[in-house]
C-alpha positions in Angstrom: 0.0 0.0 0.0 1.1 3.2 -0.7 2.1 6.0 1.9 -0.1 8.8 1.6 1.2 12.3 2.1 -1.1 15.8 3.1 -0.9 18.7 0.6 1.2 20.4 3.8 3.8 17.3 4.2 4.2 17.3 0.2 5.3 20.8 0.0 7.5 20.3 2.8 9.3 17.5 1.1 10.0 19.4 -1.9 10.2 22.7 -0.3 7.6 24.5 -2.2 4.7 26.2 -1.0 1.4 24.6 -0.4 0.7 26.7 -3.3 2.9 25.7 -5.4 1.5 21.7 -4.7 -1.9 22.8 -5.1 -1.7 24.5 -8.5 0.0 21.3 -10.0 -3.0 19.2 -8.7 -5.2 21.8 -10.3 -3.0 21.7 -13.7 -3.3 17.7 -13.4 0.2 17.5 -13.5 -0.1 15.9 -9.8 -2.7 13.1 -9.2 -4.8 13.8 -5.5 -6.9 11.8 -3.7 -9.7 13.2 -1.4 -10.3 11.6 1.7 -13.4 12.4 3.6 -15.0 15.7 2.5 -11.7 18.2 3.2 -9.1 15.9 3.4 -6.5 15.7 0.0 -3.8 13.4 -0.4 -1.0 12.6 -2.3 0.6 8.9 -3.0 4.7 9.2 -2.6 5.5 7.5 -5.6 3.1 9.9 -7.6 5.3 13.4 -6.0 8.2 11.2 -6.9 7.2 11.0 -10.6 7.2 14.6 -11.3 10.4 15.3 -10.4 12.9 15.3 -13.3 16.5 15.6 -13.6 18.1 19.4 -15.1 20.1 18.9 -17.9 23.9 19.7 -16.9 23.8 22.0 -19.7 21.4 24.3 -18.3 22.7 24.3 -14.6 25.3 27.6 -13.8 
């Protein structure tokens, strides 16, 4: 089973606003889950999957 994260803990992790996590749930570009009627949560392997490594090229 997966380990389920709140919109709070996710941004935390990446160390982004809640903001920030909630407008890429908005765009789609981060699955959510709702549990009860406020609750939202994110799976760890789905925050995982949108991370994506810079090219070297464009770093400095």
């Amino acid at each position: 089973m997966p380990r389920w994260l709140s919109i709070e803990r996710a941004a935390g992790l990446l160390d982004v606003s809640t903001k920030t996590i909630r407008r890429l749930i908005a765009s789609g570009d981060l699955p959510a889950y709702r549990c009860g009627k406020r609750g939202i949560r994110i799976k760890t392997t789905d925050l995982e999957s949108i991370m994506r490594p810079i090219p070297s090229a464009k770093l400095g």
